[in-house]
N, C-alpha and C positions, 0 to 999 in steps of 0.2 A: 362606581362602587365595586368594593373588589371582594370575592366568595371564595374562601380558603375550606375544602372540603377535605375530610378525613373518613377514608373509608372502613368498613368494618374488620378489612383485614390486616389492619395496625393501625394502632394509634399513636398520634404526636399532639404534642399540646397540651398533654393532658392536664387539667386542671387539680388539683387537691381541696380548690371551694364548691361546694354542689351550686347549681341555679345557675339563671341565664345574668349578662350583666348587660342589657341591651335598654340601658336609657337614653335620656338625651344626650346626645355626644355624638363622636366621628366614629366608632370604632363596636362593633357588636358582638361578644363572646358569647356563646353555645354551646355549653357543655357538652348536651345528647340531645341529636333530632332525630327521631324514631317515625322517617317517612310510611311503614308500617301501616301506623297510627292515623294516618291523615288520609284524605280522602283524596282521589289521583294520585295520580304520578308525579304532579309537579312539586316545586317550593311556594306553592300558595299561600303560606303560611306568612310568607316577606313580604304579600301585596297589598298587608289592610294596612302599612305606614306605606306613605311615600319611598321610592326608592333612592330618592337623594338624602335622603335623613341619614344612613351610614355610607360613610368612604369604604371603610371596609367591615365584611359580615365573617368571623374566623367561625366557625362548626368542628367542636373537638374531637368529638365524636358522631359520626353521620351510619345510621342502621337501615337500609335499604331493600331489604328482605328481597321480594318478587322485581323491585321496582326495575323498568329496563333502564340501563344506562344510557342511550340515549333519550331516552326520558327522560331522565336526571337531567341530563346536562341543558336539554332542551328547556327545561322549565325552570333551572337556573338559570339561562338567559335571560329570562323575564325581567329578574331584579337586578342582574349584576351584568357588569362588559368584562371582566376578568374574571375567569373559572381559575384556580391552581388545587392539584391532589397531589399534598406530599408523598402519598404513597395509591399506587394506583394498579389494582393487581389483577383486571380481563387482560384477555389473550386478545381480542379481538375490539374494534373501539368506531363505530358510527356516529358517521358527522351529517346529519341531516339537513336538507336545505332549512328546515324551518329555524336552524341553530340564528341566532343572533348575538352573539358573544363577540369583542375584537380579540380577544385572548386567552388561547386555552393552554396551559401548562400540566404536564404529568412529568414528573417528579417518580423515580424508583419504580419505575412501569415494568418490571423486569421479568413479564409474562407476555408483553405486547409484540406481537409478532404481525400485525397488521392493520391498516386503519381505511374505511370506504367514507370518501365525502362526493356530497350531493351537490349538487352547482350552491352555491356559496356568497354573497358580495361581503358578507358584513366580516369574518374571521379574517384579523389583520399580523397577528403572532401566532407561530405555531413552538410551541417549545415540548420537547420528549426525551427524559432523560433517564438511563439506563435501561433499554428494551432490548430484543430478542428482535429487531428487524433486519431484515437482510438488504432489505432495499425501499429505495422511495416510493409508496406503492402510486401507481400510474394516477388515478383517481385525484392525487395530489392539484390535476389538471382543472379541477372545480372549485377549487378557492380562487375565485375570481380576482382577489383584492388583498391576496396576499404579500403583505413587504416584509417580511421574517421568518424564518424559517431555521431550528436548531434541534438536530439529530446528534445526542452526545450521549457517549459511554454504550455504545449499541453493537451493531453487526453491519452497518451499511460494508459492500464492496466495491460501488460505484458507484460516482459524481455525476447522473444521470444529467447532463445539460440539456438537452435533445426535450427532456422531459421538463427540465423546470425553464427551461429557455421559453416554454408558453406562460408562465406566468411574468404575463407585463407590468406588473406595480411591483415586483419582488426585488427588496434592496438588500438583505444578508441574507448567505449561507452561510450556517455556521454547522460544521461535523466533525467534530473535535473527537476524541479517542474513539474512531471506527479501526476498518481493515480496509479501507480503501486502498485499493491497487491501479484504480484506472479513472481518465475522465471520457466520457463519451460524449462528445460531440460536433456529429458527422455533419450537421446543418445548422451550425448554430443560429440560433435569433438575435438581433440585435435588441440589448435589452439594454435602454437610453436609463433608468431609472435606479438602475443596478450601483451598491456602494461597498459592497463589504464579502469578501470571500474567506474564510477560515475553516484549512483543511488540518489543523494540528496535530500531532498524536496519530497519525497513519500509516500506510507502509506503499505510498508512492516511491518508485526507482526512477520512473520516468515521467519529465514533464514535459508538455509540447504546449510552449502557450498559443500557438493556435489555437489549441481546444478551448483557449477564454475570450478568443476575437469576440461574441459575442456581447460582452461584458465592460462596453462599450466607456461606461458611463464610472467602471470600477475608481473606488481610492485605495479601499488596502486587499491586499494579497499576503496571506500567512499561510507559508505550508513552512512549515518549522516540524522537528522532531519526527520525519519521515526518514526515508532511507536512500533519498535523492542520490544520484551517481551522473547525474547528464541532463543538462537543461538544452532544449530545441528551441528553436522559432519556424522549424520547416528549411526548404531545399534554398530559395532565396525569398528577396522581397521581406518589409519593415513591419513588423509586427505596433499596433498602432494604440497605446491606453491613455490619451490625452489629459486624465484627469486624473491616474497611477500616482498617489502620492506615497505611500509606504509598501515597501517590498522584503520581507521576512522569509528568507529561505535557512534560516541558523538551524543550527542540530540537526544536518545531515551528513552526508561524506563526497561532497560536491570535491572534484583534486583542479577543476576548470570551469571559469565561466565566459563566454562573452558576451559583449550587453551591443555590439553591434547594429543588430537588426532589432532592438529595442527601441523605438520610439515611445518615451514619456516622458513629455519639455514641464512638468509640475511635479517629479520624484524629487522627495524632500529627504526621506529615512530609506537608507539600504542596508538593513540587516544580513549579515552574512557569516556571523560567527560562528563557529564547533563546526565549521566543517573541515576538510583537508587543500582548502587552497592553498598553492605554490606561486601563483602569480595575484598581482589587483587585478580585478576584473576592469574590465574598461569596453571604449573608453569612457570614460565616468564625464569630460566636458561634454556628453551628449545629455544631462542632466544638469543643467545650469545652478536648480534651485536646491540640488543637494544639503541638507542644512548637520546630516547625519550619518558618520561612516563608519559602520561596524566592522572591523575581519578581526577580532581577539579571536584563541584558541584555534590558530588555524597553523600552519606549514610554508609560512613566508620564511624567504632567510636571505633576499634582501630588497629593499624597497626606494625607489625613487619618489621624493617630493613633484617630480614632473608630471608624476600621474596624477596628481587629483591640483595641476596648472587650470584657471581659470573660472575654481569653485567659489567663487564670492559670497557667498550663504553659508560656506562649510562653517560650523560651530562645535564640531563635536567629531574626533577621530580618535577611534578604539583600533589600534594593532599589538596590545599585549597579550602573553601566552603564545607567541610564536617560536619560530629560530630565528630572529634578525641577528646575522651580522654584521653588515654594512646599510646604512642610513643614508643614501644621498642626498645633499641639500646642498650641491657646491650650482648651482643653476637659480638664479637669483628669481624670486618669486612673490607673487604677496596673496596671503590669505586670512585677507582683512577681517573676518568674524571668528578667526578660530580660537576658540576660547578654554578647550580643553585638548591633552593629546596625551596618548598613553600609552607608552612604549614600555611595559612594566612585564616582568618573566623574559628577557628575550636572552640572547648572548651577543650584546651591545661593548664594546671595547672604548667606543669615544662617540659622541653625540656631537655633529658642530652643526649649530643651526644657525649661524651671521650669515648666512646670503638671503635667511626667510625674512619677510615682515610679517610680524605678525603679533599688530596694535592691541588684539584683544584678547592674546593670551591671559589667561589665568590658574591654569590648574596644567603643570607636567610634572608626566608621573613615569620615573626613570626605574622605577626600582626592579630588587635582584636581576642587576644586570651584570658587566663584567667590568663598572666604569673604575677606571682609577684617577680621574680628574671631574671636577665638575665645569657641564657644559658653559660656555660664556651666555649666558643669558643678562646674568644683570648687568653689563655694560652696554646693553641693546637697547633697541627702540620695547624692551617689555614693560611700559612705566603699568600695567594694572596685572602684572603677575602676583601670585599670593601666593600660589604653596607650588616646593619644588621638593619632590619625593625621592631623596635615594637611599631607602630604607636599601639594605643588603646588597650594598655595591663594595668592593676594597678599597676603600678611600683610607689613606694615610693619617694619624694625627694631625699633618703639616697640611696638610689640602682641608682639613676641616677647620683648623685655627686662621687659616686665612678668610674664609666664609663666616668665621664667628656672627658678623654684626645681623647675616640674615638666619644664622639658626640662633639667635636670640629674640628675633622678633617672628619665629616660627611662619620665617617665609622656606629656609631649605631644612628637612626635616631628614634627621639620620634616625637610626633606631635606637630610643634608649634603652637600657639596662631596668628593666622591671623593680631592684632592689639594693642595698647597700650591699646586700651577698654576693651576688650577681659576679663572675670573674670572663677572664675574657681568654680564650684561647690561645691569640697572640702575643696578651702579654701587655699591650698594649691598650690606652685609654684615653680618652679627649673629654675633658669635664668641662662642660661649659659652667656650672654651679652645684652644689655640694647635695644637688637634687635629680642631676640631669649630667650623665655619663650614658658617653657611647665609644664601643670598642672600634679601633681602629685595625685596617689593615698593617702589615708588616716591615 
């Protein structure tokens, strides 16, 4: 059963019906509970029904005069296993052992600058979002059984490992819009049960993934939107995430990566866009199951098919918003599930892709680029291609009338003219029907 509690210093939810609506059903609305009123401290009030009778108890209004907050939270444990306070406004927030809750969320806590808990087994989420903490306080140590954990929109400045590296059932951190600048940990624990890291929205420069050896058992890693300038692994020796399937380091200003002393034989997604790479990181055949490769918006300007030789899972390669100029594909190769490729924003002069295989094309996407022919694809082994983009390339009227038959069955797609007004700078116009004109280069 789930207790959505509103406290007296805002309200949400408000109702415009007076009365409670809490009959038979899933679901029990609360206009005003005026603990006050009632005798203790607790929510005794939910115990003369069964507490399986509602999924979930909303209280739209909750008036708690003297009542201690942990109190409160204590005595709503009785009836519910999820506590959430959209608006939650102590400075200060005790978690007593006696607490029996798997989930407590504060929602807009933007007074809360600390929290003490008492040894712990039953509290399995912990969620706090927008507070006034500076750090994870130590104490954190006595949630015995904790697997969640999400500090967002706050003040954290450090990834204390050292500290939550004691907690052995903890599968996510998540610290999304902190000021993180550092991760600390000098002795990490081997944490086998660990899945999910998300440091987003921070202001990391430096990352040494040593500091996540511990982390054993990790799938995704996001530090995205930080201020990354240099990725480490240490002096030498393989940094080891055998179960590392998603790696998101985009929107930073990474200009170098190597993935060398990276061992993770299960990395499926390498997100790596909006930073300042000049080279592919590599080598990328140390990731067999690759199935997803991000570098748009980044500072390539030229790029060999040789580097991602060997990726037989690849299905998905994003390199538009670059500077490509040159495209090598003259090294015969097969990348048998690539299904999508987007070479779109570059300054691209010719595209020849006849030495690729590649059975499972379906979506390339060429555009504003500098092409003045289109690439030979349809004469290729591309029988399940569908859409070929060269929206704002200088293609000729004459290079366009020879392609007729596939920009009529809107497999190559030029950019039409919005209206019969519409005139064309060049002068110049390839009508395929009295509906569908597109300007031609010169």
């Amino acid at each position: 059963m789930h207790l959505v509690l509103v406290t007296t210093f805002a309200c949400l939810f408000v109702s415009r019906s007076s009365g409670n609506l809490c009959g038979i059903g899933t679901i029990c609305r609360i206009t005003e509970l005026d603990l006050r009123s009632l005798p203790g401290s607790s929510l005794s009030v939910f115990e003369q029904e069964p507490s399986t009778k509602y999924l979930f108890i909303q209280i739209q209004r909750l008036l708690v005069g003297s009542v201690p907050m942990a109190d409160l939270i204590v005595g709503a444990s009785k009836v519910t296993g999820l506590l959430m306070f959209k608006k939650f406004r102590e400075n200060t927030l005790l978690l007593p052992s006696a607490l029996t809750l798997n989930e407590l969320i504060l929602h807009d806590a933007i007074a809360l600058q600390d929290f003490t808990a008492g040894i712990n087994s039953y509290l399995h989420r912990l969620e706090i979002d927008r507070c006034a903490m500076a750090i994870i306080p130590p104490s954190v140590r006595n949630l015995l059984n904790l697997k969640d954990i999400a500090v967002t929109h706050c003040a954290i400045r450090i990834l204390n490992l050292n500290l939550l590296g004691q907690l052995k059932q903890l599968k996510t951190i998540t610290l999304m819009w902190n000021q993180i600048t550092g991760i600390h940990s000098s002795q990490p624990s081997i944490m086998e049960s660990f899945d999910s890291l998300v440091l987003s929205h921070n202001q990391l420069r430096q990352l040494n993934m040593r500091a996540l050896v511990g982390l054993q058992g990790m799938r995704t890693l996001i530090i995205d939107n930080n201020l990354l300038v240099h990725v480490n692994f240490g002096i030498q020796g393989i940094v080891n995430f055998p179960r590392l399937s998603m790696l998101d380091l985009s929107y930073n200003v990474l200009q170098n990566l190597s993935l060398v002393q990276l061992r993770a034989p299960n990395l499926e997604w390498l997100q790596l866009s909006s930073n300042k790479l000049t080279t592919v990181p590599g080598p990328l055949q140390r990731f067999p199951k690759l199935a997803a490769i991000a570098l748009s918006d980044n500072a390539l300007s030229s790029v060999s098919f040789v580097d991602f030789r060997g990726l037989g899972h690849l299905a998905s390669l994003e390199m538009d918003k670059n500077r490509l100029k040159t495209l090598d594909a003259t090294t015969a190769l097969q990348l048998p599930r690539l299904a999508m490729l987007k070479l779109a924003d570059n300054q691209l002069q010719s595209v020849n892709l006849e030495k690729l295989s590649l059975p499972r094309l379906i979506q390339l996407d060429l555009s504003f680029n500098l092409l003045t022919d289109v690439p030979m694809v349809f004469d290729q082994d591309f029988n399940l291609l569908q859409v070929v983009v060269i929206v704002g390339n200088p293609l000729t009227c004459a290079t366009l009338e020879t392609h007729r038959t596939y920009i009529a069955k809107d497999i190559l797609i030029p950019k039409w003219l919005l209206s019969e007004a519409d005139l064309c700078a060049t002068g110049k116009l390839f009508v395929l029907n009295e509906k569908r004109r597109s300007c031609c280069a010169p």
